[in-house]
N, C-alpha and C positions, 0 to 999 in steps of 0.2 A: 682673390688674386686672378689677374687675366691670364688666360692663356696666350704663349706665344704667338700662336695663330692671330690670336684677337690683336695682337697689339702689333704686329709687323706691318701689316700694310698701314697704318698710324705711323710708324715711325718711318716708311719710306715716304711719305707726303712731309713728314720735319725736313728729311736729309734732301731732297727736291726742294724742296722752300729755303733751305739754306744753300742753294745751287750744286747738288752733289754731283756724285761721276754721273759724265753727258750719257755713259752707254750702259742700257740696261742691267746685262747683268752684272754690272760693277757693283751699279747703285743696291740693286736687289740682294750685293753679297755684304756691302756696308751696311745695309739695316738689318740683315738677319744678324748679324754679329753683335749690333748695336742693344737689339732684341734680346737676345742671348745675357748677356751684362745685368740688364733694366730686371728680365725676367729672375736668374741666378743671382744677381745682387754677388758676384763677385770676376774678379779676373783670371782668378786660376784657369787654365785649360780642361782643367775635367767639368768645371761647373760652365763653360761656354759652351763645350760638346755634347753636355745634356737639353740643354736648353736651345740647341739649333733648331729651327724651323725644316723639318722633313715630311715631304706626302707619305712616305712609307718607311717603317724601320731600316735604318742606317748603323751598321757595326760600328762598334766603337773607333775599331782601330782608325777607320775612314772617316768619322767626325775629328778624331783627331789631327787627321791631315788638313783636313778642311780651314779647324782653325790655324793650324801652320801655316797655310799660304798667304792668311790673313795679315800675317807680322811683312808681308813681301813684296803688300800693295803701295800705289803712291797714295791713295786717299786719305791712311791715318798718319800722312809726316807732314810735320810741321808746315812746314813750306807751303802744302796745298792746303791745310785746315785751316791757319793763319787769318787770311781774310775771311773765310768762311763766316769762323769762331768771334772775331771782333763786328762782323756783321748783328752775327745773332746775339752776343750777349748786349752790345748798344740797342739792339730795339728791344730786349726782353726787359732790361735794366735803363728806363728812359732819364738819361740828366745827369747821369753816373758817369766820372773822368777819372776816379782815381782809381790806378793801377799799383797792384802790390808784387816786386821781384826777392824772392825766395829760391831756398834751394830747399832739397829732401833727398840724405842718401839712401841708395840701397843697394845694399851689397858692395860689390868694385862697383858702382855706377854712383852718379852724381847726379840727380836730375833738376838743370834750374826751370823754373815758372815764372812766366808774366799773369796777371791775369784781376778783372776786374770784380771790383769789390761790391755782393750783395748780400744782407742782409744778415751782417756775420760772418761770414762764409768768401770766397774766393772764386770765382767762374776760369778755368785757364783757360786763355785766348793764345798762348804760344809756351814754346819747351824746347830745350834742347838737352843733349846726354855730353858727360863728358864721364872717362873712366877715375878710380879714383885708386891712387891718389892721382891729383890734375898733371897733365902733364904739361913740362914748363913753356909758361910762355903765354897758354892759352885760354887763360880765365878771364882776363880782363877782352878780350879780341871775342869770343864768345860769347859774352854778355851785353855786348855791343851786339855784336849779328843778332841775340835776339830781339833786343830792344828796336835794334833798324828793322828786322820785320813787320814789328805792331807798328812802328812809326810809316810805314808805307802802304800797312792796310788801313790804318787810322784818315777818315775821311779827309779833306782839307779843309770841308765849308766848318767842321764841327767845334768846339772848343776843345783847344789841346789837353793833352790828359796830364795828369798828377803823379807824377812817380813817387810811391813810398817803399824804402828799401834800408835794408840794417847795415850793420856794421862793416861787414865782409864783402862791399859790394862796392864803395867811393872812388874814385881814380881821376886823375883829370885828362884821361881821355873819356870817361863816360860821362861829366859834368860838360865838358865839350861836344861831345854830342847831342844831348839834352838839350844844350842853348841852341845848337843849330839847330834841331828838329822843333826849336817852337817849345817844348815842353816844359811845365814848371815842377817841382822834386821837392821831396822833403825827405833828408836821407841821413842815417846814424855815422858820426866818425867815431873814430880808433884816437885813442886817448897820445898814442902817439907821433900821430900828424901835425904836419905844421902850416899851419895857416898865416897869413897876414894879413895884423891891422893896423890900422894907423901909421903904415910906413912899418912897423914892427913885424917881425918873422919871431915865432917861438912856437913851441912845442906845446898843443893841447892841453897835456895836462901841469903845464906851468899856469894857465890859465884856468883849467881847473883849481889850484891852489888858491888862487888870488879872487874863486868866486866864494859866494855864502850860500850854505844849504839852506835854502827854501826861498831863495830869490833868483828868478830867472831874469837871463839878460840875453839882450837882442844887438846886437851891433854889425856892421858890414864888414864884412873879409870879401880875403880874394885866395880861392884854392889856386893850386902849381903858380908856377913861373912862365916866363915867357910868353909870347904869341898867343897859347893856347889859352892863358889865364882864363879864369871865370868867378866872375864878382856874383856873392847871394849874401844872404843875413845869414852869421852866425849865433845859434840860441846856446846858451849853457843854462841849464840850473839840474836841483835836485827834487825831488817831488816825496810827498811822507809817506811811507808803504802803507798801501788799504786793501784790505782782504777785502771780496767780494761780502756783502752780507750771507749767503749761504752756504759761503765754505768759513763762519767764524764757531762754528758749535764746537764737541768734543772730537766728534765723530772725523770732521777734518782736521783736526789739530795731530789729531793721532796720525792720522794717514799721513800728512807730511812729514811727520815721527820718522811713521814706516819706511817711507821713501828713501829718506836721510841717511838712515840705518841700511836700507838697503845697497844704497848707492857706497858707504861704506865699505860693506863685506865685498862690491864687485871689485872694487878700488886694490884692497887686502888680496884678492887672487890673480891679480895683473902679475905679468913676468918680473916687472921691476916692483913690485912691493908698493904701488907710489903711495904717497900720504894725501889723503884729502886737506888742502890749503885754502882758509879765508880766500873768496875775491879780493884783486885790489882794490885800493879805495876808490881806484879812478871808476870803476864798474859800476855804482852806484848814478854815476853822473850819466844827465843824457847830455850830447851834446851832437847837434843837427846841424846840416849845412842846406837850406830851404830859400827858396823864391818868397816865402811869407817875407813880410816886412815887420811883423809883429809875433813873438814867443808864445801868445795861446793860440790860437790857429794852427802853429807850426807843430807845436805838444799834443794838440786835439786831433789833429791829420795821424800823427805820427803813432797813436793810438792802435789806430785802425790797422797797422799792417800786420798787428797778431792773429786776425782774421783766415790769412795762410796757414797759421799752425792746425786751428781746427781743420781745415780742408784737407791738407795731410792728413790729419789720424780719422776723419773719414772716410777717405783712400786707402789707408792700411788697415788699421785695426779694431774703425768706428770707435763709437763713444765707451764701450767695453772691452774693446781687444778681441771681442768677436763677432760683431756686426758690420764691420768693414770692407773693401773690398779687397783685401790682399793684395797691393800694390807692391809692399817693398819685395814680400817673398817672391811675384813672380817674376816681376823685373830682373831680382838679385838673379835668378835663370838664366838670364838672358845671352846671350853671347854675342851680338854684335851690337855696334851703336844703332843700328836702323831697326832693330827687335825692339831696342827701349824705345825707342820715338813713337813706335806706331803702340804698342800697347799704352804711352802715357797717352796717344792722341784718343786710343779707344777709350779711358779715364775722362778726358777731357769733355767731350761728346756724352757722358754718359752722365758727369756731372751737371754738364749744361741744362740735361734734359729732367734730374732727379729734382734739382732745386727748384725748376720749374712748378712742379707738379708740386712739392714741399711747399714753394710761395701758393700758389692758387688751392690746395687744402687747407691751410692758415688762414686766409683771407678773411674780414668780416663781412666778404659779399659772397661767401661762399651759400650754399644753403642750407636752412636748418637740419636736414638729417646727417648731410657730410659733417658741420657743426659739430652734432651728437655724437658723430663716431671718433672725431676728434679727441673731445672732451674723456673719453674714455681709457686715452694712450699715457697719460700723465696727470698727477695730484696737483704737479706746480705750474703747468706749461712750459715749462726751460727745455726746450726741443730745437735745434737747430733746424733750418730751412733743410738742410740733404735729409737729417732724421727722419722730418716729420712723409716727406717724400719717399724715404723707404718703407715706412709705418705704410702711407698708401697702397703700394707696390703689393705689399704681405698682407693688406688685410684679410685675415681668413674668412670672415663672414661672407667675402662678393657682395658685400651690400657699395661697394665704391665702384664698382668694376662700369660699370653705365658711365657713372660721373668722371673716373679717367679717361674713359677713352674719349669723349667727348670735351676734355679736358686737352689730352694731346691733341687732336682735332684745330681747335680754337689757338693754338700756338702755333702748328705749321701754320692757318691761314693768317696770325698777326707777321708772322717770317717771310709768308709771301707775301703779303701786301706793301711788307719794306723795302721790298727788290723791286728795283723799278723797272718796269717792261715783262716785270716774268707775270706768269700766268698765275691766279687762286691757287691757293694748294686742294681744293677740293675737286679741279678740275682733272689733276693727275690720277693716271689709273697705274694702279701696283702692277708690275708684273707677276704672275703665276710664281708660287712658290718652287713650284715641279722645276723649274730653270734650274735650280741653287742643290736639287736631290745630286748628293754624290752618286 
């Protein structure tokens, strides 16, 4: 595992390649913090306080303040990471347009995410907080501002991006947005909205009724009324439930047992006694409202946006509920809406940088001894791109510790070489750690 030391000035040549704060010790306090994360592998404040970069023993109490002022900067709110964040993930992820919009609560907070799709996994490119429960009025107005963000860092020469989004997120102010901004969507409706076809207005799932399970259909609506209207293909059908091959043994049949049951007994201790209730039937149905023109493409796209979930429970609780980064508990902390922005932007950043390093250890151009150390972390290889990235970070042997940092290295200079007019990232010189000693 690198030491802090070893990896900060690395990661102030990322945050320079990705155009960070113009003035020194801003940029010098956004990579030690960035450091801190990468190094600690989480976001709790005690594990960022240990992990700060100090020339000389620093009391606790004053690392803690340290990282306090950090929730206080403009450099982890949305707003200024935005363009940044869509910069680097387009050159890191080259040809890639499709964008997945998600929420994740925690605690009174609600936190939505844009963010582009690699390898599995979710890079966030933008976020915003809203308290929860939402307050009226402001969910749909919200998810637009974020959307209008990426849509104005989002290059013009480039091909417009792909929006994929579920259920909770349709409106036709945001399918009118969408069509202005260029963009094409593939997005879950609510069984009981009403579309028009043919001249016909009805409710969803009327039309649900009148389809057959296991045949999908593709036909042209028009979501809302009026002015705003917005013409796409509407897909309905139903698909036959397929467990993954390696969750069909004993061993997960039980666990969803487990689950079941336990999901039961939380249900049984609720204030109101509820009963666990069948889904409706409509819930089984997908049905999309998509720029495809054809129902496999639009089923195939729409695949991909559970991609987000994993990135959530790498953010919380990792792949065991203990390898994560404690997202929701620190967040749930939080007390203002600009405390959540900057700690999801410090997530965001931190992500960028772990999948990274997770892609380029996976690689088969990787070299044979990184290979070997690979080979060693798993029987089946089933490792997510953050996983195998954090597997790097902890290796205890130091036999990787050469090949990361050289590794980080060869990503700021792919970063600065996309900005056009900036300088190599190998040209920048770190500033002195000794600036950042409380």
């Amino acid at each position: 595992m690198p030491t802090p030391q070893e990896v900060y000035p690395v990661l102030l040549l990322w945050l320079q390649a990705c155009a960070g704060p113009a003035h020194p010790t801003a940029g010098a306090a956004l990579a030690h913090l960035v450091t801190a994360l990468l190094v600690g592998q989480s976001l709790r404040p005690s594990a960022l306080m240990r992990a700060l970069v100090s020339p000389q023993p620093v009391p606790a109490r004053q690392r803690y303040r340290r990282v306090a002022r950090a929730w206080t900067r403009p450099w982890l709110s949305p707003a200024w990471l935005t363009p940044r964040l869509v910069q680097a993930a387009r050159t890191l992820v080259p040809g890639e347009r499709r964008l997945v919009l998600d929420s994740v609560r925690c605690g009174g907070w609600e936190v939505f995410t844009v963010g582009l799709l690699w390898h599995g996994r979710v890079l966030p490119v933008s976020w915003l907080a809203l308290p929860y429960p939402w307050p009226k009025g402001e969910f749909t107005p919200s998810v637009c501002t974020l959307l209008g963000r990426v849509a104005a860092a989002w290059p013009a020469t480039a091909p417009p991006p792909h929006l994929l989004a579920d259920r909770a997120f349709p409106s036709q102010r945001l399918f009118a947005s969408l069509q202005q901004w260029g963009w094409e969507w593939t997005v879950r409706l609510r069984a009981q909205m009403q579309l028009t076809v043919a001249g016909e207005r009805l409710p969803l799932r009327e039309r649900i009724r009148q389809s057959q399970p296991g045949h999908w259909t593709a036909t042209l609506a028009t979501f809302g009324q009026g002015r705003d209207a917005v013409q796409a293909t509407l897909v309905i059908g139903r698909g036959l439930p397929v467990v993954p091959w390696h969750q069909r043994g004993p061993a997960s049949q039980r666990a969803r047992q487990q689950q079941a049951a336990q999901r039961d007994r939380d249900l049984a201790t609720k204030r109101r006694r509820a009963i666990r209730r069948p889904a409706p039937e409509t819930d089984r149905w997908v049905v999309l409202f998509t720029t495809h023109g054809h129902w496999w493409p639009a089923v195939t796209a729409y695949r991909r946006r559970w991609a987000t979930e994993g990135t959530y429970r790498d953010g919380q609780g990792g792949w065991d509920g203990r390898h994560g980064w404690d997202l929701e508990p620190t967040v749930a902390r939080a007390r203002t809406r600009e405390q959540v922005e900057a700690l999801v932007g410090l997530w965001a950043l931190g992500t960028l940088i772990q999948c990274w390093i997770g892609d380029q250890v996976g690689a088969p151009s990787a070299p044979p001894t990184v290979q070997a150390i690979v080979r060693q972390w798993t029987t089946t290889g089933r490792l997510s791109v953050w996983a195998r990235g954090q597997f790097a970070w902890r290796e205890p042997s130091g036999a990787l510790r050469p090949w990361l940092l050289d590794t980080l290295r060869a990503g700021a200079t792919r970063l600065a070489a996309a900005r056009p007019g900036s300088p190599t990232a190998g040209e920048a010189s770190p500033p002195s750690p000794a600036k950042q000693a409380a």
